[in-house]
C-alpha positions in Angstrom: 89.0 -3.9 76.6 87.6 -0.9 76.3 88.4 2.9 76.3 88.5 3.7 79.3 90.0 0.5 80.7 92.7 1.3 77.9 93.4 4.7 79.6 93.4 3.4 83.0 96.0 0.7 82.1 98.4 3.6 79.5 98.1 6.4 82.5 99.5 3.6 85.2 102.1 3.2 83.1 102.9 6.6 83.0 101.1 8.0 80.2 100.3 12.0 80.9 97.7 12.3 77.8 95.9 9.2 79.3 95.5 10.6 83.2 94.7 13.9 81.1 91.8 11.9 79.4 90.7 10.2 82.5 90.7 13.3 84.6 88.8 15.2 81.8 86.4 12.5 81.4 85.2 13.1 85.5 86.1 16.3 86.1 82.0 17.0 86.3 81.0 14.0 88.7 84.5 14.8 90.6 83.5 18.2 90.9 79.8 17.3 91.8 80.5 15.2 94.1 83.4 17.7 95.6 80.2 20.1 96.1 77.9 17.7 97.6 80.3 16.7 100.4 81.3 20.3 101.4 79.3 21.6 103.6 77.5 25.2 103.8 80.0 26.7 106.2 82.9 24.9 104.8 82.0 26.2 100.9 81.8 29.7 102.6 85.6 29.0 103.5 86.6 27.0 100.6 85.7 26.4 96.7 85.2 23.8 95.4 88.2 24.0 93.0 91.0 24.2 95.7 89.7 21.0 96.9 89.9 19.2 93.2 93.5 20.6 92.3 94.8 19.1 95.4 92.5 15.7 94.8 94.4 15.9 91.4 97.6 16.0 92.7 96.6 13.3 94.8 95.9 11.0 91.9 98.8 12.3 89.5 101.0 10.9 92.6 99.0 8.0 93.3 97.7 6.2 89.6 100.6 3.9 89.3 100.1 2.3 92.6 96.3 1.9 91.3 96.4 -1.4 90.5 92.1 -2.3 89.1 91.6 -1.3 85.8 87.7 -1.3 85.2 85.9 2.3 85.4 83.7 1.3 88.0 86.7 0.9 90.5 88.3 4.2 89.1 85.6 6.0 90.2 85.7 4.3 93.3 89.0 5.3 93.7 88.3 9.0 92.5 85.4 8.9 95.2 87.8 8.1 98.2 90.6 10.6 97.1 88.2 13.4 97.1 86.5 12.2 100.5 90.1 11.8 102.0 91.0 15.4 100.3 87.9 16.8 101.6 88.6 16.0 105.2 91.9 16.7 104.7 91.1 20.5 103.9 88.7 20.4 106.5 91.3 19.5 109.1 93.5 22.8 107.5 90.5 25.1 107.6 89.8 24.0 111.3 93.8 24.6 112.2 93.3 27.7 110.5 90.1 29.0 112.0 92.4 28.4 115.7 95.3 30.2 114.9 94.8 32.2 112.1 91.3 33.6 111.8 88.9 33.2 109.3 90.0 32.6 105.4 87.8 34.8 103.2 87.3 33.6 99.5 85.7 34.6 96.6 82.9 31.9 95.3 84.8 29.4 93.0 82.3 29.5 89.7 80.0 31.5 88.7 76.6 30.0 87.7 75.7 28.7 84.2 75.3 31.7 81.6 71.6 32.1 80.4 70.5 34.6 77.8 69.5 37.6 79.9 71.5 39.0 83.2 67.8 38.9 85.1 67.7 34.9 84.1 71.6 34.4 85.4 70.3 36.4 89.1 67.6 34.2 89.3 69.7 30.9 88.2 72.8 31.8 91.0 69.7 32.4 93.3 68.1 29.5 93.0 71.0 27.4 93.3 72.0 29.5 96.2 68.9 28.4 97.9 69.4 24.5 96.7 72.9 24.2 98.1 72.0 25.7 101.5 68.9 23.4 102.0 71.2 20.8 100.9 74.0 21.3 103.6 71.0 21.7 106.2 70.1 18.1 106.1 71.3 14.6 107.4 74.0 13.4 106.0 72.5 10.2 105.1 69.9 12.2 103.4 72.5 14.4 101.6 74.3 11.4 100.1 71.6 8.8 99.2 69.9 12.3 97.4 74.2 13.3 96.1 74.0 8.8 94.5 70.7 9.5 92.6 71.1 12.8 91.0 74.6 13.5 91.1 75.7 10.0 90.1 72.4 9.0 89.2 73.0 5.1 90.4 70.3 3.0 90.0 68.5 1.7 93.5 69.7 -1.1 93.9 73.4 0.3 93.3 72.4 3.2 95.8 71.3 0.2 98.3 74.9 -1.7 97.6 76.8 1.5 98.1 74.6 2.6 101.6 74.9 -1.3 102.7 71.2 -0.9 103.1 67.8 -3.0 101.7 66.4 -2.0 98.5 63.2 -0.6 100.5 64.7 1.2 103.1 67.1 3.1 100.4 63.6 4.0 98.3 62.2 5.1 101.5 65.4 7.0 102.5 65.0 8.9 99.2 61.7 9.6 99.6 62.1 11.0 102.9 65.3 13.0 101.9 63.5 14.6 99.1 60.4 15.4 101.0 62.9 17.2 103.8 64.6 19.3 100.9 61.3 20.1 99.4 59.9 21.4 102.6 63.4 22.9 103.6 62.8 25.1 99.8 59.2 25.7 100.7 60.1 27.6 104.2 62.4 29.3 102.5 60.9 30.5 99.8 57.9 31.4 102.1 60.4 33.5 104.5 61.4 35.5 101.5 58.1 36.2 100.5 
């Protein structure tokens, strides 16, 4: 059995410092993925981190009744409680938006430091512009592009997860990274 399997099985049973380990342990995928699923208007509304605490309240409440105990179906699990706490938040911000008016937040991070402030404008910048040409395309395009890098599954496990053939997942990567690179190239050429 190994590590992970170990905590899986000693934080169903109750064990904090386990779920502590586990949680640690994917905070950056959870968080990744988190990103990659909201969208640009909904990130202008909500961070990123709001989203997580309640997705970890969600598992805190819900690891006993998890009843695999391999990582693979962890992160399954992990995968759905952030997609259902996603929509969830999204049904809030939409109830809010009709009777309340807009929520206004502050952006949830701030971008990776780099040795000079010029180098941290450019980096937030950059991934500014990333982001948005992210949320602009499909969202088949947003996901098989959010399985490589983000989760960086192989192709066939992207083909599994999609329920797609091997060929037509290669050639719905290929396509989705052509769109975002011509999706950076407009913009960069509108701001020059």
């Amino acid at each position: 059995m190994s590590e992970l399997e170990r905590d899986i099985e000693r934080a169903r049973a109750g064990d904090r410092s386990a779920l502590q380990s586990l949680l640690t342990r994917n905070h950056g995928r959870m968080r990744r993925y988190t990103g990659s699923l909201l969208g640009r208007q909904m990130k202008a509304r909500l961070s990123v981190s709001d989203v997580l605490q309640s997705c970890y309240v969600d598992i805190v409440r819900g690891i006993s009744s998890f009843r695999e105990s391999s990582g693979a179906a962890f992160e399954a699990w992990t995968r759905r409680v952030v997609e259902n706490g996603v929509r969830r938040k999204s049904r809030q911000l939409g109830a809010q938006k009709r009777g309340a008016g807009r929520v206004h937040e502050l952006p949830d991070e701030l971008p990776s430091p780099t040795p000079t402030p010029s180098g941290q404008v450019v980096t937030a910048e950059q991934l500014a512009r990333v982001e948005a040409a992210l949320a602009t395309l499909r969202e088949d395009h947003r996901e098989v592009l959010r399985l490589r890098l983000v989760d960086g599954l192989s192709h066939h496990d992207i083909a599994r997860r999609m329920d797609r053939p091997l060929n037509a997942t290669r050639m719905l990567l290929s396509r989705a990274r052509a769109e975002l690179s011509l999706r950076l190239e407009r913009d960069a050429a509108g701001r020059g």
